[in-house]
C-alpha positions as YAML, in Angstrom:
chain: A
units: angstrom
residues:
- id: 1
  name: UNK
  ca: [-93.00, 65.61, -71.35]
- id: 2
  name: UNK
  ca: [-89.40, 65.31, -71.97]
- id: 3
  name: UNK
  ca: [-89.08, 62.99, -75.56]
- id: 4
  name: UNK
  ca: [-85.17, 62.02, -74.67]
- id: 5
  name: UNK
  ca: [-86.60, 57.82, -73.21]
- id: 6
  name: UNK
  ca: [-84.59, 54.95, -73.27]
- id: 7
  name: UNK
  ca: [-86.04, 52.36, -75.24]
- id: 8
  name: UNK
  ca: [-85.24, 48.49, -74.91]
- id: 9
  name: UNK
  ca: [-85.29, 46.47, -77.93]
- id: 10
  name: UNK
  ca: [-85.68, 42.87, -77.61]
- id: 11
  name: UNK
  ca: [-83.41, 41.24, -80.19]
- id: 12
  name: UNK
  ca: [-84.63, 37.97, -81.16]
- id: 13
  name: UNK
  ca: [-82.86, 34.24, -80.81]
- id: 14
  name: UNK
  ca: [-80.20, 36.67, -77.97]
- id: 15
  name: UNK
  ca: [-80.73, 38.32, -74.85]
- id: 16
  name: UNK
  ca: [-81.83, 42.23, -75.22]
- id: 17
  name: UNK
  ca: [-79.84, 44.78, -76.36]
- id: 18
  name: UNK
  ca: [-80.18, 48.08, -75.00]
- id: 19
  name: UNK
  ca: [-80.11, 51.48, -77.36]
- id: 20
  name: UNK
  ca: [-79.80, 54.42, -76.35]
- id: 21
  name: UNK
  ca: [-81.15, 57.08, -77.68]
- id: 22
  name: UNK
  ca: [-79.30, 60.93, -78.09]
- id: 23
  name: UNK
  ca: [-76.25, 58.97, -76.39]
- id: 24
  name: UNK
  ca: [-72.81, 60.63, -76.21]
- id: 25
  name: UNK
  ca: [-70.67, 58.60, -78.32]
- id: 26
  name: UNK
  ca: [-68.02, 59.30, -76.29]
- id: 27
  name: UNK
  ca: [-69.04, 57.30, -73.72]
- id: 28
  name: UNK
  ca: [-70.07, 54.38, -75.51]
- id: 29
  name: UNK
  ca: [-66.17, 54.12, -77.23]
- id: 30
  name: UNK
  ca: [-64.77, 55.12, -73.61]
- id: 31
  name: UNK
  ca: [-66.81, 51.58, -72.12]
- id: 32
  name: UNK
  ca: [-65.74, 49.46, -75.29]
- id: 33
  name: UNK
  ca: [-61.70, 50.61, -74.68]
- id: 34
  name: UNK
  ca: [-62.20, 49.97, -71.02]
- id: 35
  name: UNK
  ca: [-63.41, 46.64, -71.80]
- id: 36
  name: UNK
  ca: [-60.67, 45.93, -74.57]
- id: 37
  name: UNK
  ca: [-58.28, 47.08, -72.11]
- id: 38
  name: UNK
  ca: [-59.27, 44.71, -69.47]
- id: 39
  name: UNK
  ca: [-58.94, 41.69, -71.84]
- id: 40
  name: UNK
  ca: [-55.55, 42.39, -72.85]
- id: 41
  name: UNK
  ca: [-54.41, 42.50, -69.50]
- id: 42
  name: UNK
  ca: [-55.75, 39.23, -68.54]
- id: 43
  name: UNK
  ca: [-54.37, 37.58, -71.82]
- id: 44
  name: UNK
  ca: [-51.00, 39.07, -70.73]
- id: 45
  name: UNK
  ca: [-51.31, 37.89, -66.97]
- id: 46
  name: UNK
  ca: [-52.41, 34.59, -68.21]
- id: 47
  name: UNK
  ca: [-49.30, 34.37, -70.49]
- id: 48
  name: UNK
  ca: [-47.18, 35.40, -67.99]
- id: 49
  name: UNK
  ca: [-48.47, 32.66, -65.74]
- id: 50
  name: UNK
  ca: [-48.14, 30.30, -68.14]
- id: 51
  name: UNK
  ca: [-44.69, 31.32, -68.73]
- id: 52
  name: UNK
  ca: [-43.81, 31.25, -64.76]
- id: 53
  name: UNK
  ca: [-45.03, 27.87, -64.32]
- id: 54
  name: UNK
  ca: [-43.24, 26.46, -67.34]
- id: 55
  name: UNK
  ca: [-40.39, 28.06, -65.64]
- id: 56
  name: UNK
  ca: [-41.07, 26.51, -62.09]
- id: 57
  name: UNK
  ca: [-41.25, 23.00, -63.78]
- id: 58
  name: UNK
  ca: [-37.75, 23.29, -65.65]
- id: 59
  name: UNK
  ca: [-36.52, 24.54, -62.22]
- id: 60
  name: UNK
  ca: [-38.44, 21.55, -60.28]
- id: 61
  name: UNK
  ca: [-36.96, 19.04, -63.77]
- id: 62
  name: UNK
  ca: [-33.43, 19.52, -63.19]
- id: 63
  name: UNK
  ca: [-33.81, 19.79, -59.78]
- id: 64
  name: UNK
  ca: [-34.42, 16.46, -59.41]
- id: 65
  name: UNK
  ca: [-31.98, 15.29, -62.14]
- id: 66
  name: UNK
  ca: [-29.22, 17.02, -60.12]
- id: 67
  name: UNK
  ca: [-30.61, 14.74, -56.74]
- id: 68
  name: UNK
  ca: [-30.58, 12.09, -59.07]
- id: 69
  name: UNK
  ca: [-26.95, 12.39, -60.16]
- id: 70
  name: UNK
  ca: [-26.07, 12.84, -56.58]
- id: 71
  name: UNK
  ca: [-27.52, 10.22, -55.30]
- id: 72
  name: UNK
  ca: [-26.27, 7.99, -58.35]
- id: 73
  name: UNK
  ca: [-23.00, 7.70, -56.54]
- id: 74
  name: UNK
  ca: [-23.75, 6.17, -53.50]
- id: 75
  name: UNK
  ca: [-22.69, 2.95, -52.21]
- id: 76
  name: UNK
  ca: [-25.80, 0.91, -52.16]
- id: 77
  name: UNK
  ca: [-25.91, -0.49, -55.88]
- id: 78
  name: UNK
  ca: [-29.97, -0.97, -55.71]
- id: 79
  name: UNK
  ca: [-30.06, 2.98, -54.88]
- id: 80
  name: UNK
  ca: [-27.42, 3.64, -57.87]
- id: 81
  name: UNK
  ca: [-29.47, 1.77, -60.10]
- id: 82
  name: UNK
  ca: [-32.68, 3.71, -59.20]
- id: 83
  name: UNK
  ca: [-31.56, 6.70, -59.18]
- id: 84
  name: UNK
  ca: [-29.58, 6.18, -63.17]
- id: 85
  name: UNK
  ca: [-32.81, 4.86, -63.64]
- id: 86
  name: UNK
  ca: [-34.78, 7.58, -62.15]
- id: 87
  name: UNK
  ca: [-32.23, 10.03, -64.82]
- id: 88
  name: UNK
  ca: [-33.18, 7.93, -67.90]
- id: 89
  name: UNK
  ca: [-36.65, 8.40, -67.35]
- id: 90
  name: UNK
  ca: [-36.36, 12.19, -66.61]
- id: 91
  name: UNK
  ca: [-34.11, 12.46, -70.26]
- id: 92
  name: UNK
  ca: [-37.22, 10.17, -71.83]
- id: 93
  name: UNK
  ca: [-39.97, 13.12, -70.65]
- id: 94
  name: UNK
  ca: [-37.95, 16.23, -71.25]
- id: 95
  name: UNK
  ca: [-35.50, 17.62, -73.86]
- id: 96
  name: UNK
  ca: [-33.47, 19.90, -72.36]
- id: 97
  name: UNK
  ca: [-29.82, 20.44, -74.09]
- id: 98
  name: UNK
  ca: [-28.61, 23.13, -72.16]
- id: 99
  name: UNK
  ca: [-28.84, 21.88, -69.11]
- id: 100
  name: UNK
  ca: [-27.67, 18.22, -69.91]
- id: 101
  name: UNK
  ca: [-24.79, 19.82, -71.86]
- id: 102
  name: UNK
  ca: [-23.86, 21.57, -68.56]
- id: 103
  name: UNK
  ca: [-24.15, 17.98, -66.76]
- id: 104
  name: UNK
  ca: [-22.47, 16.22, -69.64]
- id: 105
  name: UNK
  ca: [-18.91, 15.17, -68.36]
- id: 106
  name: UNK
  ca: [-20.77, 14.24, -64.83]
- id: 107
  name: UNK
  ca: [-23.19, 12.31, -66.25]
- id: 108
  name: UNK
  ca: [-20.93, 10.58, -68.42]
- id: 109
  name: UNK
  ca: [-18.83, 9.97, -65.83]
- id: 110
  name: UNK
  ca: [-20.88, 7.90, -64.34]
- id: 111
  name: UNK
  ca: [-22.53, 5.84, -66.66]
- id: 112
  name: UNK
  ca: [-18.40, 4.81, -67.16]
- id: 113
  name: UNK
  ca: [-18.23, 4.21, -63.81]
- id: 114
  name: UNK
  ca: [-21.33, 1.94, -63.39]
- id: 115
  name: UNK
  ca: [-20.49, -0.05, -66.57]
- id: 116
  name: UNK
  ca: [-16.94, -0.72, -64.99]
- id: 117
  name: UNK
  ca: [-17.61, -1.90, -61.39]
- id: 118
  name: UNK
  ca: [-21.40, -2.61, -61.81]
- id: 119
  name: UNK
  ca: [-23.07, -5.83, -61.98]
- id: 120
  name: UNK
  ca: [-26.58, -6.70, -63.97]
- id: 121
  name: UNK
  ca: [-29.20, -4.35, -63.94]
- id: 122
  name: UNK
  ca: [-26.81, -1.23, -62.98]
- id: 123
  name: UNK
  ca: [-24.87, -2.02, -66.05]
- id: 124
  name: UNK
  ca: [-27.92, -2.37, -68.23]
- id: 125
  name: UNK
  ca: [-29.58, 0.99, -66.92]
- id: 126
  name: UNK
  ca: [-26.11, 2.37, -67.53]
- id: 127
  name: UNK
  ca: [-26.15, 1.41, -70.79]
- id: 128
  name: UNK
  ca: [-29.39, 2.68, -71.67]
- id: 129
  name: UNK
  ca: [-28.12, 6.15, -70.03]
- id: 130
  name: UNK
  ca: [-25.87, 6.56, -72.44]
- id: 131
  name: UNK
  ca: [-27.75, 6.70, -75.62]
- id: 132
  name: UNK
  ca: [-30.30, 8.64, -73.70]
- id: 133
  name: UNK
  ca: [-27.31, 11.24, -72.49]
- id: 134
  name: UNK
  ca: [-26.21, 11.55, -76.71]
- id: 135
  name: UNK
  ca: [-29.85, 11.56, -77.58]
- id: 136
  name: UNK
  ca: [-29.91, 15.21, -75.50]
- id: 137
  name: UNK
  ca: [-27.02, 17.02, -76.79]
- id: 138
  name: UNK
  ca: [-26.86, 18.46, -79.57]
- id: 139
  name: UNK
  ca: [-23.16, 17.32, -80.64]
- id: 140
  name: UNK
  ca: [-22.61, 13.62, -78.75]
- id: 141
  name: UNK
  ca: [-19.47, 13.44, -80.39]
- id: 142
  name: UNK
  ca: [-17.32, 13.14, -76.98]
- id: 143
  name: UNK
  ca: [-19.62, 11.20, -75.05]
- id: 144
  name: UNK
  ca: [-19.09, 7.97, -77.77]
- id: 145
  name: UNK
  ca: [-15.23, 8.65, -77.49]
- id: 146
  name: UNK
  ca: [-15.66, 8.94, -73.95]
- id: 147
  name: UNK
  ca: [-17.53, 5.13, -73.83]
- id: 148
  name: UNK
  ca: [-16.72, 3.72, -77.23]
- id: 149
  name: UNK
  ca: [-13.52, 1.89, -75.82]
- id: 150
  name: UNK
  ca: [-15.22, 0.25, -72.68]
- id: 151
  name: UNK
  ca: [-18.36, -0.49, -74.71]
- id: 152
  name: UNK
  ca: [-16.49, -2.52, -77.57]
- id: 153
  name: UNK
  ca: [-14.81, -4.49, -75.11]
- id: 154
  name: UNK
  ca: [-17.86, -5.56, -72.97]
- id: 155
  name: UNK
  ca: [-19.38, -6.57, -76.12]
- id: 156
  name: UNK
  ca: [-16.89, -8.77, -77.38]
- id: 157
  name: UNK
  ca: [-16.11, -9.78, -73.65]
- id: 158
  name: UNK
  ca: [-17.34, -13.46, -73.64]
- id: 159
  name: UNK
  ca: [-17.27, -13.81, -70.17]
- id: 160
  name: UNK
  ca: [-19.70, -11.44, -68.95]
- id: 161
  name: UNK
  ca: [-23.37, -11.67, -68.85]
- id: 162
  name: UNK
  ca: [-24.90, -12.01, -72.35]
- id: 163
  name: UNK
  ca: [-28.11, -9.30, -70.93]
- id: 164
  name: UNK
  ca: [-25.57, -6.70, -70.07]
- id: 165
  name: UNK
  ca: [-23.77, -7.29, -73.51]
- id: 166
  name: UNK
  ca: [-27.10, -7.38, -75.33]
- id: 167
  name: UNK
  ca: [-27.87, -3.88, -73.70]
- id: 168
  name: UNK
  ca: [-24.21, -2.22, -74.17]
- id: 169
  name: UNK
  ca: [-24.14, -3.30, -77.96]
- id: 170
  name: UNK
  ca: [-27.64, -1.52, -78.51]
- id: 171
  name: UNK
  ca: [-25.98, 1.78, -76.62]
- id: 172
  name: UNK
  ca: [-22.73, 1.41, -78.96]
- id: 173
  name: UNK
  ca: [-24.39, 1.39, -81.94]
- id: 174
  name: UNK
  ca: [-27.22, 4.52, -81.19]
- id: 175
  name: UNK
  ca: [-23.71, 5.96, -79.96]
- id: 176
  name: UNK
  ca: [-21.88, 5.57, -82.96]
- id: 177
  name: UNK
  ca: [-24.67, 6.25, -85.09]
- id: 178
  name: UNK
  ca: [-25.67, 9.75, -83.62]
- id: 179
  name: UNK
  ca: [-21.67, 10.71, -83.07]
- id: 180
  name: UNK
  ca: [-19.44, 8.51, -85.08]
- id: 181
  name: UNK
  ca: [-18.52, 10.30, -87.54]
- id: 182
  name: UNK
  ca: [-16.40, 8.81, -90.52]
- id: 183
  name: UNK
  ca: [-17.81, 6.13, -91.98]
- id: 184
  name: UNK
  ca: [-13.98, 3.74, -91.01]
- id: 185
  name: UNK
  ca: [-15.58, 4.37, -87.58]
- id: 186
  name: UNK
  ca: [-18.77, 3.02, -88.72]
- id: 187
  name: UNK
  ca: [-17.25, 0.24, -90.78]
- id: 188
  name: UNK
  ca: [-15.62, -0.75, -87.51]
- id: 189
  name: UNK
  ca: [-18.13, -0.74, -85.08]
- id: 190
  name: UNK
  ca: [-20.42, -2.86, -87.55]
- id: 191
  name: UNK
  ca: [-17.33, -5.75, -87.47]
- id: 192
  name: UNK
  ca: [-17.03, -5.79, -83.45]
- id: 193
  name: UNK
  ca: [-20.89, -6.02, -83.80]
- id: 194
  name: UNK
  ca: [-20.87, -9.36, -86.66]
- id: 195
  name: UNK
  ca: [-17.96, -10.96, -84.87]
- id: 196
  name: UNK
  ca: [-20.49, -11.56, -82.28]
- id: 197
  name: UNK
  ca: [-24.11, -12.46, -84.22]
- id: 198
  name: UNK
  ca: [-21.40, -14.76, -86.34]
- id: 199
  name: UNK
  ca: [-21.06, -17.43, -84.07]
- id: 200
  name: UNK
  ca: [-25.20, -18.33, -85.11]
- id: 201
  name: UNK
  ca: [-23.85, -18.13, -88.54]
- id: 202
  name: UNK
  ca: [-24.48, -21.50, -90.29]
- id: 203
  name: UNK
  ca: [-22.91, -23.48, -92.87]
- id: 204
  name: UNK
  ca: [-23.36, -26.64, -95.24]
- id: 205
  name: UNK
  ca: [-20.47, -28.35, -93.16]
- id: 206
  name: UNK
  ca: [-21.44, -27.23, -89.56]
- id: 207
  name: UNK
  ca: [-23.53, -28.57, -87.58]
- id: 208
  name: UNK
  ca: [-26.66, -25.80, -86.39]
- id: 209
  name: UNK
  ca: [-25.11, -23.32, -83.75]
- id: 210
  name: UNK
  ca: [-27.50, -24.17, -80.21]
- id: 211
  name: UNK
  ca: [-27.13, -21.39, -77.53]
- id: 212
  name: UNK
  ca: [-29.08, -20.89, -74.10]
- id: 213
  name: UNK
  ca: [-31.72, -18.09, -75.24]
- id: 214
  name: UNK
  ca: [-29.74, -15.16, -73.31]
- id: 215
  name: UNK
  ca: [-26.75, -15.74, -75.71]
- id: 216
  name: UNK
  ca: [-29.33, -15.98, -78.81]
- id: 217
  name: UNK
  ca: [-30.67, -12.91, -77.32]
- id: 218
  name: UNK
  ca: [-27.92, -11.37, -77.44]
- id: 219
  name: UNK
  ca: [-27.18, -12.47, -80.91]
- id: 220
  name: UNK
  ca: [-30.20, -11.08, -82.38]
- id: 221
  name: UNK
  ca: [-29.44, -7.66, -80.22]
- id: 222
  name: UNK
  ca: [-25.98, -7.16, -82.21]
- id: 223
  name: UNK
  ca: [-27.52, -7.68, -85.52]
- id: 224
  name: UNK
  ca: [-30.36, -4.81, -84.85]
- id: 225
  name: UNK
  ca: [-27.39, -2.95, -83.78]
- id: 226
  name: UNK
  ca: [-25.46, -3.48, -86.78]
- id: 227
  name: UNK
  ca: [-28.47, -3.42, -89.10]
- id: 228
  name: UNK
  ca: [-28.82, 0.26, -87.58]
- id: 229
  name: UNK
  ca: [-25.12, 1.26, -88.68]
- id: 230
  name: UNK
  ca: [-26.05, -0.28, -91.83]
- id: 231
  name: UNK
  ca: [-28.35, 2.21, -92.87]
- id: 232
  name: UNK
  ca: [-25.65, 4.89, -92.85]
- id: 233
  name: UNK
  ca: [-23.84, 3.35, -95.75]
- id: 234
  name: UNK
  ca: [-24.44, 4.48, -99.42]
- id: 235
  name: UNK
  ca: [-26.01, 2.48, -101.79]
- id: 236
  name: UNK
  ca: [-23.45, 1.54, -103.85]
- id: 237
  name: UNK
  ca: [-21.40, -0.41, -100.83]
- id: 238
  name: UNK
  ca: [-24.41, -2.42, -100.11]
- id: 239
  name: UNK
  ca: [-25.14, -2.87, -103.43]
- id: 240
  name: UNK
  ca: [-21.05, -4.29, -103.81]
- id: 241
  name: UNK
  ca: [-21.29, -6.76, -100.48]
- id: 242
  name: UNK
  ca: [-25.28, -8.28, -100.68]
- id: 243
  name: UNK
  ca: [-24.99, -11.28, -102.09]
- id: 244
  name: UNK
  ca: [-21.85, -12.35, -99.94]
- id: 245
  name: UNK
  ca: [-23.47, -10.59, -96.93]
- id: 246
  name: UNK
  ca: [-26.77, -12.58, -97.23]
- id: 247
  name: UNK
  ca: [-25.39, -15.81, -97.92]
- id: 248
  name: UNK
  ca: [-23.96, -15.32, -94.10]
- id: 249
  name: UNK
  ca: [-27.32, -14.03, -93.21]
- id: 250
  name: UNK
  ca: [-29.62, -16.82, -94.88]
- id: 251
  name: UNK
  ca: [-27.96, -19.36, -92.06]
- id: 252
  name: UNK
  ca: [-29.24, -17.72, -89.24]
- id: 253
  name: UNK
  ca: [-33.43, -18.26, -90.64]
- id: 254
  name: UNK
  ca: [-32.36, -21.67, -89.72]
- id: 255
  name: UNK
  ca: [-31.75, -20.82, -86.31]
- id: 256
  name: UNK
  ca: [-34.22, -21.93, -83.67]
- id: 257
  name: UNK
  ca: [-34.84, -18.62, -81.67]
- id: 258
  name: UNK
  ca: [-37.55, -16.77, -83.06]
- id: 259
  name: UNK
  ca: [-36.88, -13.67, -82.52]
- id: 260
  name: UNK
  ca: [-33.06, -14.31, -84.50]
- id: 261
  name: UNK
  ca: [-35.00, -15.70, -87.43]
- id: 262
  name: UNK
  ca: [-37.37, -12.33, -87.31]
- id: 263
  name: UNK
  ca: [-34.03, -10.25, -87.23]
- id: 264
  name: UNK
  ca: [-31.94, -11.90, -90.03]
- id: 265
  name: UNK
  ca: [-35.04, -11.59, -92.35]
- id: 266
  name: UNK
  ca: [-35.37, -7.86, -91.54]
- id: 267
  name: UNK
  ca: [-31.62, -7.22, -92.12]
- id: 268
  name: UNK
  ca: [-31.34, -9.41, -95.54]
- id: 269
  name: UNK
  ca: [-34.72, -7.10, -96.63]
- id: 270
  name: UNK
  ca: [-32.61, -3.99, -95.75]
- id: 271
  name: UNK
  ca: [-29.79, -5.27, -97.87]
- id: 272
  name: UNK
  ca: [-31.98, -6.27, -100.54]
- id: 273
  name: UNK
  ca: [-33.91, -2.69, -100.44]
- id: 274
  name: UNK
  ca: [-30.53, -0.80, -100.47]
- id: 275
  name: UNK
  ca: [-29.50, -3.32, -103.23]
- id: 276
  name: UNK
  ca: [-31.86, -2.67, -105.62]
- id: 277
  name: UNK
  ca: [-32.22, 1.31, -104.78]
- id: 278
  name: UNK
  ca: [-28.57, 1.39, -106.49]
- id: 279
  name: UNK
  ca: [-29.50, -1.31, -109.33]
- id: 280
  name: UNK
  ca: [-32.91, -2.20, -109.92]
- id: 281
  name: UNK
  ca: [-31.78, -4.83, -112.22]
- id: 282
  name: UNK
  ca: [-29.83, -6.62, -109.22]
- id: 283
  name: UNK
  ca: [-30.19, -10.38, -108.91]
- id: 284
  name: UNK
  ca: [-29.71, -12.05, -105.93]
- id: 285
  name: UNK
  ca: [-27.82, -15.02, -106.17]
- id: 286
  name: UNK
  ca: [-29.94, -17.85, -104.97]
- id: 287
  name: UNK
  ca: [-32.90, -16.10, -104.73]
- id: 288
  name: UNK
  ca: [-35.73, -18.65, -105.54]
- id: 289
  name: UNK
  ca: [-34.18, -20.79, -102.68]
- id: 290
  name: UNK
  ca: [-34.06, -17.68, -100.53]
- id: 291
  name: UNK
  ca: [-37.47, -16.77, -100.98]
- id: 292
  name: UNK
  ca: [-39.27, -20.23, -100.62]
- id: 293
  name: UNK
  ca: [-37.03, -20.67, -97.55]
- id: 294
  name: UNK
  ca: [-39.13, -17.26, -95.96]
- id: 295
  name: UNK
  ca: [-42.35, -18.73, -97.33]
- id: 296
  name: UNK
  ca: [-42.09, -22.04, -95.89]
- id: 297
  name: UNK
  ca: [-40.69, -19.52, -92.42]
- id: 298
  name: UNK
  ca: [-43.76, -17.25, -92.33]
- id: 299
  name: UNK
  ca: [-46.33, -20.43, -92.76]
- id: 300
  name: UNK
  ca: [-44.46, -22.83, -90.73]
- id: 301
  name: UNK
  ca: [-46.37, -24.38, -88.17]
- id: 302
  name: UNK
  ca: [-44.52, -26.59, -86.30]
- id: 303
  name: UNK
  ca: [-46.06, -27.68, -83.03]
- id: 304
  name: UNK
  ca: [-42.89, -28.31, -80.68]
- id: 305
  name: UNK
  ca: [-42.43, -24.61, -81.40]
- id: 306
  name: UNK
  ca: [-43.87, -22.92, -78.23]
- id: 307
  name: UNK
  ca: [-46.87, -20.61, -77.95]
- id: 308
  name: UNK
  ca: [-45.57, -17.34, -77.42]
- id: 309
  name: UNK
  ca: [-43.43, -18.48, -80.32]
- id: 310
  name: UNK
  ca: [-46.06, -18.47, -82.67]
- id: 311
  name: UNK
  ca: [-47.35, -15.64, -81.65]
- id: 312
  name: UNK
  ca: [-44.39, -13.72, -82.15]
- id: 313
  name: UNK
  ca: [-43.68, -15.20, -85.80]
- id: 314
  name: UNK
  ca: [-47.55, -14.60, -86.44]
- id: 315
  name: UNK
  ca: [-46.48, -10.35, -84.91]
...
């Protein structure tokens, strides 16, 4: 009887593992490469999927930012505004330089054009294109040259609507913060930006600034925006204008928007941190009054102040 059987042994805690006895080793290392071999090429074909349908969604992506652009010059202004907004929210998914460097001038183009004839929420969305347009390129550098004139003057343009301001003062300063460049530029921006948050600016002698909340709104909008700018001066120029900077500041805690108060006490902290990163043995003038002035702020519990008001100051 021939001795050559196979024999099956049970391995325990797996399934059985068959050896073979007196097999040709050759044959064994011939299955295991054929196997190998199979598993590379679906890794590769899996890749190479993966790869193809990253491919088809750029494709499908600017696709529709290119309808989008198209169909953001029509002559209905409800259908402009979707479809700017419809771009803004593509640029907020997707970073994609290349492309949007390719669309640039277009795109730029008409954001200027909506922020010129457009009315409300087209020249909000606008607005909000903008930054989202420098946000994508690598150098936005032409883009705020492009906008920075019309955007300084609807800011400081008292006659349109305070929202629309509000929005195209946050867009100015992103603008001018990502592609400014010298810090005159800077310097300049952060005045157009003060000469409107000034008119909430209090003193002994005046009587306290009352606005309808869309102009305090806007108020508390140009001081973010200028409180962002801020932050690209050095130390030591902080340092040289806090204490006449704050005293300006300290009037508008007084204010009775909430939101205002919540701004001017982040931008006076700012000044203060940049302030004593240059000298930690800066003193504030009027300091003890400044700081019981927050405390008696942050506890105050006034009840003409509305609910969502005290919510917010709680936030």
């Amino acid at each position: 009887m021939a001795k050559n059987k196979k024999k099956y042994n049970p391995k325990p805690g797996g399934g059985a593992k068959a050896v073979v006895e007196n097999s040709d080793s050759d044959d064994e290392g011939s299955v295991l490469n054929d196997g190998a071999s199979v598993v590379s090429e679906a890794s590769t074909v899996q890749g190479e999927s993966e790869e193809v349908d990253e491919t088809s969604q750029l494709e499908q992506f600017e696709g529709k930012v290119k309808d989008a652009i198209e169909l953001a010059t029509q002559k209905s202004a409800a259908g402009r505004v979707k479809a700017l907004d419809a771009i803004c929210t593509g640029f907020l998914k997707r970073y994609c330089p290349d492309f949007v460097e390719n669309q640039q001038m277009t795109i730029c183009d008409l954001v200027e054009r909506s922020l010129k004839k457009g009315k409300g929420g087209e020249v909000e969305v606008a607005a909000r294109l903008s930054i989202l347009l420098g946000l994508q390129l690598a150098d936005p550098e032409e883009v705020y040259k492009q906008l920075k004139a019309l955007l300084t003057q609807m800011v400081s343009d008292k006659t349109a609507s305070p929202v629309a301001r509000a929005a195209v003062a946050t867009s100015l300063a992103g603008l001018c913060f990502l592609g400014g460049g010298e810090m005159a530029e800077v310097v300049s921006i952060m005045a157009v930006l003060e000469g409107v948050f000034s008119a909430s600016y209090t003193k002994p002698e005046w009587a306290l600034p009352s606005f309808p909340p869309e102009v305090t709104a806007l108020h508390s909008a140009c001081l973010s925006a200028w409180s962002l700018l801020l932050t690209l001066q050095s130390s030591g120029e902080v340092y040289r204008l806090a204490n006449t900077t704050i005293s300006k500041l300290e009037g508008l805690l007084l204010s009775n928007d909430v939101d205002l108060r919540i701004t001017a006490g982040e931008a006076i902290a700012l000044i203060l941190e940049f302030a004593y990163d240059y000298d930690e043995e800066f003193e504030l003038e009027g300091l003890p009054a400044l700081t019981e002035s927050l405390k008696q702020l942050s506890t105050d519990s006034n009840k003409s102040r509305s609910k969502k008001d005290r919510k917010e100051q709680r936030s």
